[in-house]
SEBARO-402457 format. One line per field, with one value per residue (C-alpha): chain; residue in one letter; z, x, y. Coordinates in pm, 1 decimal, decimal comma. Example, Ala and Ser with C-alpha at 12.3 -4.5 7.8 and 13.67 -1.06 7.14 Angstrom:
filo c(A;A)
dogu c(A;S)
up c(780,0;714,0)
east c(1230,0;1367,0)
north c(-450,0;-106,0)
//
This chain:
filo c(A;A;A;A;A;A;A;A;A;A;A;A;A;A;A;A;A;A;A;A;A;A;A;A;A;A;A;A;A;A;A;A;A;A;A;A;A;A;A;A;A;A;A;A;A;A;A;A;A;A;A;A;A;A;A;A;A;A;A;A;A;A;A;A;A;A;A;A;A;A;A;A;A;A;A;A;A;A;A;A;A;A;A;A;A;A;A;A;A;A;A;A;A;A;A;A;A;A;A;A;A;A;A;A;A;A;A;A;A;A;A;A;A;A;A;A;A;A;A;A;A;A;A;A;A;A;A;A;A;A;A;A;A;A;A;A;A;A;A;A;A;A;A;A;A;A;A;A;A;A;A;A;A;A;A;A;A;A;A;A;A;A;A;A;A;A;A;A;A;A;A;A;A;A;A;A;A;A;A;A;A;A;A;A;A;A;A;A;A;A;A;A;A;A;A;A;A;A;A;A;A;A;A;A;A;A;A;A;A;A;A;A;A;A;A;A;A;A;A;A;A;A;A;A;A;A;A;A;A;A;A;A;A;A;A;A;A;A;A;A;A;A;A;A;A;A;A;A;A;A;A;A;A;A;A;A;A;A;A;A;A;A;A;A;A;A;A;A;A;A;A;A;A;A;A;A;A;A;A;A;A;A;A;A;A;A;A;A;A;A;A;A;A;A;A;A;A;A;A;A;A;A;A;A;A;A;A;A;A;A;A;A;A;A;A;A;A;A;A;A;A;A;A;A;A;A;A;A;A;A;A;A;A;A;A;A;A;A;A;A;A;A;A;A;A;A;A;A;A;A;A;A;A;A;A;A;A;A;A;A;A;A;A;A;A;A;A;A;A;A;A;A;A;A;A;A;A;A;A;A;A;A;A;A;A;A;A;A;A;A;A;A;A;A;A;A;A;A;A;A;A;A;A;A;A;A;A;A;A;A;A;A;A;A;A;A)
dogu c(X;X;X;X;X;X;X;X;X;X;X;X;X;X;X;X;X;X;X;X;X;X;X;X;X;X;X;X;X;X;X;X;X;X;X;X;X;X;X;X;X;X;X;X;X;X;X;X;X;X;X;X;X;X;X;X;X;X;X;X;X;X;X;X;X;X;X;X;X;X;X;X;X;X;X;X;X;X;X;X;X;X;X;X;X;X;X;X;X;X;X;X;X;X;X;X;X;X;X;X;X;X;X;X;X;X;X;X;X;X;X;X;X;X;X;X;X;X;X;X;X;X;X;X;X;X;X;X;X;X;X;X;X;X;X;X;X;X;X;X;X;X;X;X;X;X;X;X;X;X;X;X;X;X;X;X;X;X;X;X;X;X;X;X;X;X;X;X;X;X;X;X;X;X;X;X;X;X;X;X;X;X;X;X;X;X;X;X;X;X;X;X;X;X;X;X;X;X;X;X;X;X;X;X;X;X;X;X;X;X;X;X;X;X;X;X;X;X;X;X;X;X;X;X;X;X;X;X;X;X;X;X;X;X;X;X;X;X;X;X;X;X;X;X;X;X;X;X;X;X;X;X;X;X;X;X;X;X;X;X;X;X;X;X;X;X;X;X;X;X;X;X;X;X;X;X;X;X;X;X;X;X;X;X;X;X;X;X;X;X;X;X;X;X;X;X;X;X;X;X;X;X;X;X;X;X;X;X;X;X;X;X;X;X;X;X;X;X;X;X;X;X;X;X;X;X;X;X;X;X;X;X;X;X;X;X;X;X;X;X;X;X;X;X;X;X;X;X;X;X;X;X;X;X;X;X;X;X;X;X;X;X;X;X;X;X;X;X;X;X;X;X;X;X;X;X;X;X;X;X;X;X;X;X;X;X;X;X;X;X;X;X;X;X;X;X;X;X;X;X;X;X;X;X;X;X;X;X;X;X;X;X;X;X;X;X)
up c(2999,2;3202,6;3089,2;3278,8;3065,2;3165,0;3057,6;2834,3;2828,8;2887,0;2636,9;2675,7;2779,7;2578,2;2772,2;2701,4;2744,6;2884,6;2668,5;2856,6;2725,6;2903,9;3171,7;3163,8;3420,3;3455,3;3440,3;3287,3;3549,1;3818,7;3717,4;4112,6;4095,9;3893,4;4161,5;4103,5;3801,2;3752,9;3361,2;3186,9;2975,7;3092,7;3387,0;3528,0;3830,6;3974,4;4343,7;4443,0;4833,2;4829,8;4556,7;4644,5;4658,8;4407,9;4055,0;3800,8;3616,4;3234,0;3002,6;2660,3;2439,7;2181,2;1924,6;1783,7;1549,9;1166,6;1192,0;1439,0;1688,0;2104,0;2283,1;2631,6;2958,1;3163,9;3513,5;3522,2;3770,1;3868,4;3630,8;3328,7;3299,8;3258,1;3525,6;3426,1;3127,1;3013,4;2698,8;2544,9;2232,2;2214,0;2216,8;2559,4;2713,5;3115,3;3351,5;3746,2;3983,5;4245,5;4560,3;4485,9;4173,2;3922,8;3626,1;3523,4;3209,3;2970,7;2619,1;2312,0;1928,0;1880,9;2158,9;1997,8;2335,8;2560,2;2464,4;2573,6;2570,4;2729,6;3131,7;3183,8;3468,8;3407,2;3684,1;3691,5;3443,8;3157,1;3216,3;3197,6;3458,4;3330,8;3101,7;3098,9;2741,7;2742,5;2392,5;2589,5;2862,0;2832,8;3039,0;3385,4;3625,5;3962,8;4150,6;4472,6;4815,4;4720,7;4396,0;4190,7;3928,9;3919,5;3521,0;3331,6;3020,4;2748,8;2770,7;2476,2;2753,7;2671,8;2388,9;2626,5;2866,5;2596,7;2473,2;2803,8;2881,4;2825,4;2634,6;2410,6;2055,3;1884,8;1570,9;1694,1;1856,0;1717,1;1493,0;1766,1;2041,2;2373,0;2544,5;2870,3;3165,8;3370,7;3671,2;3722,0;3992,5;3768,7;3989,2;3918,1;3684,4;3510,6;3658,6;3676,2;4095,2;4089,2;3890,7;3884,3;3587,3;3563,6;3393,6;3663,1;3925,8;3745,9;3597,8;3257,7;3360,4;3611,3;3474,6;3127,1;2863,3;2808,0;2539,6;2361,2;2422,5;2099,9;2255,1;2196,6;2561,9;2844,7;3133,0;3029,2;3380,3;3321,6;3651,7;3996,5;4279,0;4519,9;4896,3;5181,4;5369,8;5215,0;5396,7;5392,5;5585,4;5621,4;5414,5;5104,6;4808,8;4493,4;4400,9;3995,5;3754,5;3501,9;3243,4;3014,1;3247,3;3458,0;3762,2;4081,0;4258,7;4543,2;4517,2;4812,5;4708,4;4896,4;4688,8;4455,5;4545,5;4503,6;4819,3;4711,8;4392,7;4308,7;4288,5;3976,9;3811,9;4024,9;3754,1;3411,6;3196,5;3494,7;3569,1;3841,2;4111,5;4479,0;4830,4;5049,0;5395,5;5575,5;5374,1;5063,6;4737,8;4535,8;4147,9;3795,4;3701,6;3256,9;3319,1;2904,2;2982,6;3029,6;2666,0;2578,6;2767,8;2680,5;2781,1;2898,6;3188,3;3179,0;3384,6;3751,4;4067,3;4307,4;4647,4;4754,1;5137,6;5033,0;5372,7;5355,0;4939,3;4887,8;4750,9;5054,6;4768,0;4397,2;4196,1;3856,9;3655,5;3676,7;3537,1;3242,4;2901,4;2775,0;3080,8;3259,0;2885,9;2935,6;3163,3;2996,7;2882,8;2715,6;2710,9;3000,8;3320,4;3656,2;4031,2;4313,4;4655,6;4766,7;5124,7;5188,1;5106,6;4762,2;4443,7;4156,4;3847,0;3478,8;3153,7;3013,0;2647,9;2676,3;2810,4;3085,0;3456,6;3754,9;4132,4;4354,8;4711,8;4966,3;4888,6;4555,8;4488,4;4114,9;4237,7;4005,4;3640,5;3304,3;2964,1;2885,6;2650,0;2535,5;2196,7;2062,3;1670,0;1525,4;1284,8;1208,7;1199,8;1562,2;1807,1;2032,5;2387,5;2549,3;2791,9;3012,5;3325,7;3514,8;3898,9;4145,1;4331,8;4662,9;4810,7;5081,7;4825,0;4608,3;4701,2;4369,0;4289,5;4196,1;4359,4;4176,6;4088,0;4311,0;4204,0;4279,2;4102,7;4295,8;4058,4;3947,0;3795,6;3590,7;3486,3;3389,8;3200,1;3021,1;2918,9;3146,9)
east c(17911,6;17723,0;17417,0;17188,5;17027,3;16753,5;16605,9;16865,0;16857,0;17229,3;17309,5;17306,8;17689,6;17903,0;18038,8;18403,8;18615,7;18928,9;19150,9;19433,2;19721,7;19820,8;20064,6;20408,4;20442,0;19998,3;19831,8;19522,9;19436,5;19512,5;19298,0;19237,1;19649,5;19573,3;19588,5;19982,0;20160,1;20492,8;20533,1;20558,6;20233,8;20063,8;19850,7;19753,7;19764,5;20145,2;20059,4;19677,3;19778,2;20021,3;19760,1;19517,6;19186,4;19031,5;18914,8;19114,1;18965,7;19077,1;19068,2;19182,4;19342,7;19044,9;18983,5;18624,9;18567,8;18409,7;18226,9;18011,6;18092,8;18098,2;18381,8;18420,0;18567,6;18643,2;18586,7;18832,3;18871,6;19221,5;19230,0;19147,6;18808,9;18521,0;18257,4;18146,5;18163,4;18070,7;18047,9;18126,3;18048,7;18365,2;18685,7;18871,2;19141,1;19083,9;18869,9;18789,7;18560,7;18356,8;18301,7;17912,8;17996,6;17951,3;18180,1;18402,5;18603,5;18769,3;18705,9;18872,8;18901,7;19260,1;19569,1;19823,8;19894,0;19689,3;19418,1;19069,7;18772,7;18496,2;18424,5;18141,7;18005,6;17790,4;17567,8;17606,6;17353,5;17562,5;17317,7;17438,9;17456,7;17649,6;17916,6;18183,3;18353,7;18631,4;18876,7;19177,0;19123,2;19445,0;19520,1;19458,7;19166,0;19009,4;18678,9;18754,0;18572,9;18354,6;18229,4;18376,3;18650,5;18983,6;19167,4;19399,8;19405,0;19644,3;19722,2;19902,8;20165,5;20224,0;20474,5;20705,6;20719,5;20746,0;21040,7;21264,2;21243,5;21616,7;21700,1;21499,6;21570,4;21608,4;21334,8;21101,8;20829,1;20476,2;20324,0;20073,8;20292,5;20442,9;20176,6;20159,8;19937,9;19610,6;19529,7;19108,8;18849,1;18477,8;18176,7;17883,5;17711,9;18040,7;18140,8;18501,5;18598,6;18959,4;19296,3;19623,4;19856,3;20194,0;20395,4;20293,6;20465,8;20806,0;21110,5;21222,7;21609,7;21550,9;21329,4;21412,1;21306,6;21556,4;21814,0;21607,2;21292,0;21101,6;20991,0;20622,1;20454,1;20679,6;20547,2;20288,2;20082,7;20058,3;19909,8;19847,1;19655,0;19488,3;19585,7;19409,5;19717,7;20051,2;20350,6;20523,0;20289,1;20004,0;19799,3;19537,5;19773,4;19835,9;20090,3;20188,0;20409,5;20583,1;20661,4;20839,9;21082,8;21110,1;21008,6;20728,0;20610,7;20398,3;20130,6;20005,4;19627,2;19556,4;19786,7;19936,4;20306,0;20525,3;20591,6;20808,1;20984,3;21199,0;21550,8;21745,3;21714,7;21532,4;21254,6;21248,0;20968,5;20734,6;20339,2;20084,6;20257,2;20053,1;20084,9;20073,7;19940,1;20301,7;20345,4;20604,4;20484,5;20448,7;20508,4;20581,2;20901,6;20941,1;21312,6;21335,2;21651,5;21802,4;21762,6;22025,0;22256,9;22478,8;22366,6;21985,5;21804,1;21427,6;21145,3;21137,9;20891,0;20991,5;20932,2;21015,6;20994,6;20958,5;21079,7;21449,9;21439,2;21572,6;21435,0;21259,1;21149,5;21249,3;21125,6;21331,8;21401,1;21731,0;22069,6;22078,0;22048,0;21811,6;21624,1;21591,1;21431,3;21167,3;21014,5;21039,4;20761,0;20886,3;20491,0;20193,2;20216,0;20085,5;20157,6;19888,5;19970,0;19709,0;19604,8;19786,3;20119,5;20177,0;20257,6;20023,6;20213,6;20053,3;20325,4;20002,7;20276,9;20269,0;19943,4;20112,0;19972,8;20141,5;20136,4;20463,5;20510,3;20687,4;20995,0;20976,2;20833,9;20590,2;20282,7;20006,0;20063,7;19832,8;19865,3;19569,1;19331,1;19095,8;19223,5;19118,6;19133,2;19518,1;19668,7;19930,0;20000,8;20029,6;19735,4;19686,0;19590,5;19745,1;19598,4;19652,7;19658,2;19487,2;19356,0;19266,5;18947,9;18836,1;18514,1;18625,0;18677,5;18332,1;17992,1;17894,4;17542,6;17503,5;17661,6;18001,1;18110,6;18433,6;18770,3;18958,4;18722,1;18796,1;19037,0;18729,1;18535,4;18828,0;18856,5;18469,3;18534,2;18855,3;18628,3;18857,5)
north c(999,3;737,8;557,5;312,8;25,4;-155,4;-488,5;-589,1;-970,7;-1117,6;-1379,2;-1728,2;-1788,2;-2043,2;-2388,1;-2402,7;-2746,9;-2763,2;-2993,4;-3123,6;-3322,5;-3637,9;-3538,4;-3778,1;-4009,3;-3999,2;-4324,6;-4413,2;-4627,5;-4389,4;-4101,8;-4028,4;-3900,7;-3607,7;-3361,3;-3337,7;-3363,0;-3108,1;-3104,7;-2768,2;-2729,3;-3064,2;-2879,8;-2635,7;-2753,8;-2812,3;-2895,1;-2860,2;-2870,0;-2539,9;-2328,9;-2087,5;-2177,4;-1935,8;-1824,9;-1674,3;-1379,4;-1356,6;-1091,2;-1196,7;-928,6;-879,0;-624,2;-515,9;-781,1;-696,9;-988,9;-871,8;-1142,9;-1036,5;-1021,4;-1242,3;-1236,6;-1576,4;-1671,1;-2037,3;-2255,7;-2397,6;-2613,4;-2322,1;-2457,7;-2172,9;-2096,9;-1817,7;-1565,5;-1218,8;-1068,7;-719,3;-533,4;-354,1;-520,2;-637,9;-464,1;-534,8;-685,2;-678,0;-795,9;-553,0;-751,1;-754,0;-989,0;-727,4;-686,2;-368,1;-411,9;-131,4;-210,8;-58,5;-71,9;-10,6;-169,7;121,3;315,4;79,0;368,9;226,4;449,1;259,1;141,1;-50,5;-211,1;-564,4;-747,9;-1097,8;-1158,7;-984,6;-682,0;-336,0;-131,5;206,4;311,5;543,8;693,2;897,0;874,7;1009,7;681,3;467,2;133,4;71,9;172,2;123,4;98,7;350,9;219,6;539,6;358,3;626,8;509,8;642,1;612,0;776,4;976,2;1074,4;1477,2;1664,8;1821,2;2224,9;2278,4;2525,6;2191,0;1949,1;2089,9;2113,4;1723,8;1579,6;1192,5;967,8;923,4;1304,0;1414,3;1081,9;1382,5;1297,1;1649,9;1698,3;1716,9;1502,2;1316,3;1360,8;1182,6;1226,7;1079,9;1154,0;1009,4;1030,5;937,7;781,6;1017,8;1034,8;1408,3;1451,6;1497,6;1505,3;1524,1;1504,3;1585,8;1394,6;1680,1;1941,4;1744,4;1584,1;1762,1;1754,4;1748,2;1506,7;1291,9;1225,5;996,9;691,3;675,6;409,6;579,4;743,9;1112,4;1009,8;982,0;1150,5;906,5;660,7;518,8;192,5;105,0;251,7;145,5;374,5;405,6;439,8;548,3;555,9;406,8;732,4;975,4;765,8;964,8;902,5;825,3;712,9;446,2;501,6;313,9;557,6;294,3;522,3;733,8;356,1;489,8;395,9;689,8;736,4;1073,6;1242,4;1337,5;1613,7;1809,8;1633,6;1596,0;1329,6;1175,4;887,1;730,3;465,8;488,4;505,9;169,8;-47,0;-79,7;-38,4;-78,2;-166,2;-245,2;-329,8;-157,8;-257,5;-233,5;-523,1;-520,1;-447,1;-142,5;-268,3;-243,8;-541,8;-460,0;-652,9;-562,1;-589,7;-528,1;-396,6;-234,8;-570,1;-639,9;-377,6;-577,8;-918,5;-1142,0;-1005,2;-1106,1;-1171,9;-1000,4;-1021,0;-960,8;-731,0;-682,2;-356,8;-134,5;205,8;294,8;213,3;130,4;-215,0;-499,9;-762,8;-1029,4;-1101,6;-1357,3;-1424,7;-1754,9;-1879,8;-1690,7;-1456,1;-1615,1;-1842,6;-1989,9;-1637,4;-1536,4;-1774,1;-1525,6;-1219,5;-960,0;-622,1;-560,0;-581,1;-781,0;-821,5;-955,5;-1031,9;-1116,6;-1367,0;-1429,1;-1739,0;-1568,3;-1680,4;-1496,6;-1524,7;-1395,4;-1261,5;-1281,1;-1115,6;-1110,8;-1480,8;-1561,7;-1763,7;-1705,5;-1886,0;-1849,0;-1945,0;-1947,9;-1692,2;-1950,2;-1942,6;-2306,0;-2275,8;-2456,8;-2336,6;-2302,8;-2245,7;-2116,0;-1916,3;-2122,8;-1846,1;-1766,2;-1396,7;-1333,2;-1327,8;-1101,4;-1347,6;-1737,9;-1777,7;-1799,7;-1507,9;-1534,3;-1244,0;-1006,0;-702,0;-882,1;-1155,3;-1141,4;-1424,7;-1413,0;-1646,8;-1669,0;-1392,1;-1140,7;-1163,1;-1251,4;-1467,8;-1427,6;-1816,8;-2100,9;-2204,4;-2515,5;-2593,9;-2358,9;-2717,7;-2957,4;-3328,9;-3560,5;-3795,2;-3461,4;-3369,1;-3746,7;-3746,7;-3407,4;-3622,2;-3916,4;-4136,7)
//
């Protein structure tokens, strides 16, 4: 249910430091140069002329911790340096920004099934504004232009359904049944509006699980975004990714059918699915059914018009085999089309965000340097997804420092 809180003071937010190695071929005595430098893992920042001007929004991968420490959220300039931060009680799953400046993140105490559990919304003073809890709440979300919340929840499908869907891996069924999906708007007092059930609108011959696939969750939304008008009918939709069955499909909401979905391997293993403003849907592509094959190619972004199904726009690295690999997430992901045309990219498994341009040029690239608690002897800083923000898409409450600090305030922040 939703709460309101009032006069809960925010804490006192942490200054982080950005610790950049010396870039080859960067001089000492030319700190004014370091608006440019194109080594892998030096900077951030590949070509500040051809970037976006923006902040970067980052959600680490976090997990309740049992020392009783908070949880954070980032707001990073382009050169990963923090300008802002929230914190959470709960552990992080994924974060976005209304265009009033407020904060909505899902939070969660366990990443099996990308279940989450809790929606909050935050002002810009770390107070809380409501919360949402639902146990069954799993992945992605969005804030509607109504201010409701669309989400999705985890549904034990009915055993007499459960039963008929054809592939996956045989005796790997869970003891309390196929999980199914839920697609449900909840408004502000929490009050379920509207719904949509996966497994009322697919078909088990049709749609079946993958070879590979454990027969655990049937379809799995990863991520949908809500349309205004579809670019089938022009109608109020819903754009899905089906990570399981490797499938994109487009939902008319008036009554639920399926107006749209991707042919038969285009995607496989999929997330973020959007529409862009000429109508083709932007969407990370995992590509895990590549790793079945010799040799595998990595992950890719696709471009795709619904309209006459082909791909407009792919972005992939290199050939298969090693240097394709490099950019390659079995797990999470996301893709943003900014204003200015470029790509900005989320290997949420690797903690690596970049942004490219329509011709395929990397001009922005960062590791993520917020480090979350580990479970083994590497550091984690993976996430969901990340998202991009300019000053045309949020009205910030304070006055930022700049999203492309000048060369000499990076070299004071250096000591140089």
């Amino acid at each position: 249910m939703f709460k309101l809180f009032k006069n809960i003071k925010p804490s006192v937010s942490l200054v982080t430091l950005l610790i950049l190695a010396t870039a080859v071929g960067f001089e000492k005595t030319a700190c004014s140069s370091f608006d440019a430098v194109n080594s892998y893992g030096s900077s951030p920042v590949l070509n500040k002329q051809k970037t976006s001007n923006g902040y970067v929004l980052i959600s680490p991968f976090s997990q309740k911790s049992e020392k009783g420490e908070k949880n954070k959220i980032y707001l990073t300039d382009s050169y990963g340096r923090e300008v802002k931060s929230w914190e959470v009680e709960s552990g992080v799953f994924y974060s976005v920004l209304k265009p009033n400046g407020n904060l909505v993140v899902s939070q969660q105490k366990d990443l099996a099934g990308g279940k989450t559990g809790i929606i909050q919304e935050q002002y810009w003073n770390n107070n809380i504004v409501w919360e949402y809890k639902n146990e069954e709440m799993h992945h992605d979300f969005k804030v509607l232009p109504n201010d409701n919340i669309a989400l999705t929840l985890w549904k034990e499908m009915p055993t007499e359904l459960a039963v008929k869907i054809k592939g996956g891996v045989a005796g790997t069924e869970p003891k309390t049944g196929i999980l199914g999906d839920r697609l449900i708007e909840v408004d502000n007092n929490g009050k379920e509006v509207w719904s949509w059930a996966a497994y009322e609108h697919l078909d088990p011959i049709l749609d079946p699980f993958p070879d590979y696939s454990a027969r655990t969750a049937w379809t799995m939304i990863n991520g949908f975004s809500y349309l205004p008008k579809d670019p089938i009918e022009g109608k109020e939709a819903y754009l899905l990714s089906l990570r399981v069955i490797n499938k994109l499909i487009i939902v008319r909401k008036e009554d639920g059918q399926i107006i749209w979905k991707s042919p038969e391997g285009m995607v496989s293993g999929q997330h973020d699915p959007t529409i862009l403003p000429n109508g083709n849907i932007l969407v990370f592509n995992n590509n895990i059914g590549e790793i079945y094959n010799t040799p595998p190619a990595g992950s890719n972004i696709l471009e795709i018009n619904p309209k006459t199904n082909e791909v407009v726009w792919k972005l992939e690295n290199g050939h298969k085999g090693l240097e394709n690999n490099r950019f390659f997430s079995y797990l999470v992901g996301g893709a943003q089309r900014l204003s200015n045309g470029n790509t900005f990219v989320s290997d949420g498994q690797h903690g690596h965000l970049f942004e490219v341009t329509p011709d395929k040029e990397l001009v922005w690239d960062l590791e993520n340097p917020f480090l979350t608690s580990k479970t083994g002897i590497w550091p984690n800083n993976a996430m969901f997804k990340a998202k991009k923000y300019t000053d045309e898409d949020v009205k910030w409450a304070e006055k930022l420092s700049s999203s492309k600090p000048l060369s000499g305030e990076i070299c004071e922040k250096l000591g140089r």
